[in-house]
C-alpha positions in Angstrom: -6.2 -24.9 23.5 -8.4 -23.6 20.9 -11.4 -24.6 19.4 -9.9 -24.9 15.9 -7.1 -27.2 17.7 -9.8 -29.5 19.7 -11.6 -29.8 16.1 -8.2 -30.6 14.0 -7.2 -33.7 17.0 -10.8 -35.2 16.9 -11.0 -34.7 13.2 -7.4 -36.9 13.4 -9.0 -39.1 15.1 -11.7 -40.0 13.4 -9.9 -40.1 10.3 -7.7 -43.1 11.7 -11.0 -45.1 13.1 -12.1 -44.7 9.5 -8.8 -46.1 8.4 -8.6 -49.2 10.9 -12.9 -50.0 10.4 -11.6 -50.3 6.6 -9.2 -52.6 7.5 -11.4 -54.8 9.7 -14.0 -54.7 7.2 -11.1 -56.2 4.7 -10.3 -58.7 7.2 -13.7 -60.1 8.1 -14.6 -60.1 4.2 -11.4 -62.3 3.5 -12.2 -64.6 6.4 -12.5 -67.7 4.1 -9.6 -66.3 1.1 -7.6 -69.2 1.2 -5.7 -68.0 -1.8 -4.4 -64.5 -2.9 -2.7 -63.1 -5.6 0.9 -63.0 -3.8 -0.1 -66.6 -2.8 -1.2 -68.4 0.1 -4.3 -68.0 2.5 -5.4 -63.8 3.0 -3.0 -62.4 6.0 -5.1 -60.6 9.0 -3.6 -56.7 9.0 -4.1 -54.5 11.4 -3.3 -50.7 11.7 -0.4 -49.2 14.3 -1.8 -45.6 15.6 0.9 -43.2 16.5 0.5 -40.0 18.5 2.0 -36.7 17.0 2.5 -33.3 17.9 -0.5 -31.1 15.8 1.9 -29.6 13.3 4.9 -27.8 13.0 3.8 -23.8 12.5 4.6 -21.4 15.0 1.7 -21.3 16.5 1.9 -25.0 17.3 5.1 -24.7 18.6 4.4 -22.0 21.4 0.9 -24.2 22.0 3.4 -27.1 22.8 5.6 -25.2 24.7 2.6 -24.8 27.2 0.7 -27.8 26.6 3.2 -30.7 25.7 0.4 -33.9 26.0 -1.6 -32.1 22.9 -1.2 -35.2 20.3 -3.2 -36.0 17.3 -3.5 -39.6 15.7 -1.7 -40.8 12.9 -1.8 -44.2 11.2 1.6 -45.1 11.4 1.2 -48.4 9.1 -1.2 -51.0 8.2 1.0 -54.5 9.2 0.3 -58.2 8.7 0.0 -60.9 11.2 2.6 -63.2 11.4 0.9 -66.0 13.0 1.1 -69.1 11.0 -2.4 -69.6 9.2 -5.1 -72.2 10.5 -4.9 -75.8 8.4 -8.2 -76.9 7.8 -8.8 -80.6 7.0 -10.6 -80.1 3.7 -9.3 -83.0 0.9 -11.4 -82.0 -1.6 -10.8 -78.2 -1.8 -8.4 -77.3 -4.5 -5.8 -75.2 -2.4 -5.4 -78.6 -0.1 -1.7 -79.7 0.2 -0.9 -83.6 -0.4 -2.2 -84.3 3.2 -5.9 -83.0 2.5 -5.2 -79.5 4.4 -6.1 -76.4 3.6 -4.5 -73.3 4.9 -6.8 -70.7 6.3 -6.7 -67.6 6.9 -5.6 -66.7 10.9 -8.9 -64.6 11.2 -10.8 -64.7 14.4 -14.2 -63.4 13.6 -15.0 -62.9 17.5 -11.8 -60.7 17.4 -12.8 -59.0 14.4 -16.4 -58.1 15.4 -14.6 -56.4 19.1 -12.4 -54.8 17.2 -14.8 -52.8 15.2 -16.9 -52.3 18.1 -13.8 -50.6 19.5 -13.1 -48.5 16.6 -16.8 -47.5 16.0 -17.0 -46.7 19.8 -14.0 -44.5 19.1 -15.1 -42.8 16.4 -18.4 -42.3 18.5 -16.4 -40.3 21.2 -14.4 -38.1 18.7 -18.0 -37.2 17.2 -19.0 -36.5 20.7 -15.9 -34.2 20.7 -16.5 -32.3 17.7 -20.3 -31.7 18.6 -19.3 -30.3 22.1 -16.1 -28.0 20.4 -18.8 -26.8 18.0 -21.7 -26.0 20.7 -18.9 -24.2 23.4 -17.9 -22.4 20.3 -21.3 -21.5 19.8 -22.2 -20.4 22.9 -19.1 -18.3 22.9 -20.0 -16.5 20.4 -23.8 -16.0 21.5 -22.4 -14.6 24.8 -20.3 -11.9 22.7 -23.7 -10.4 21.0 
C-alpha cells in the first residue's frame, strides 16, 4: 500500500465521522422538536457506513488484486428511526392530542452523547493515521538524502 492510499482511506474516514457528528449534533439539537415541517415530533436519523473498494483506476485494480481487505468508508445513507415517538403527558402544550399527550421525539440523549463519543473517538484514530502516514513518509524521504 502506499502512502497516498493510507492518506485517501483515513481521509474517507474522517470525512464520514464528520458526516455522522453532524447528524448527532442534529439529533441532540431537535431533542424537544415536537413538531416539524412534514409534521409530527423530529425523527432520530442515523448514518449507514459502507465499505468500498478505493476507486476504480488501474492502479487500484492491480492494488486489489494483491490486497483485497483495502476499503474506504462511504456514507451509504442518512435513515430515520422507526420507533414510534415517546408520548408525553403535557395538556397544556399546543401539539397535545385530545387526551393531553404530546408526542416526543424518540431521542435518547445518553445514546446521543456515546454516539458522538464514538464518532469523535473515530475521527481521533484516522487523525492518528494520517499523522503517522505523513511522518513514515517523511522519514522516508530523509533517509533518501
Amino acid at each position: 500500500m502506499s502512502f497516498l492510499e493510507g492518506l485517501k482511506i483515513s481521509a474517507s474516514g474522517l470525512s464520514a465521522e464528520r458526516i455522522r457528528m453532524n447528524v448527532i449534533s442534529s439529533n441532540l439539537a431537535n431533542a424537544n422538536t415536537s413538531r416539524t415541517e412534514e409534521g409530527g415530533p423530529y425523527k432520530r436519523k442515523d448514518v449507514l457506513f459502507t465499505a468500498r473498494n478505493s476507486g476504480l483506476s488501474f492502479d487500484n485494480l492491480m492494488r486489489l488484486a494483491f490486497d483485497p481487505n483495502l476499503k474506504e468508508v462511504k456514507v451509504d445513507g442518512i435513515t430515520e428511526d422507526r420507533r414510534a415517538p415517546r408520548l408525553v403527558f403535557n395538556p397544556n402544550h399546543p401539539d397535545a392530542n385530545e387526551n393531553g399527550y404530546v408526542a416526543m421525539p424518540n431521542i435518547s440523549i445518553m445514546e446521543e452523547m456515546v454516539n458522538m463519543i464514538t464518532s469523535n473517538r473515530s475521527f481521533e484514530s484516522n487523525t492518528q493515521a494520517i499523522n503517522a502516514t505523513k511522518s513514515m513518509a517523511t522519514t522516508a524521504i530523509s533517509i533518501g538524502r
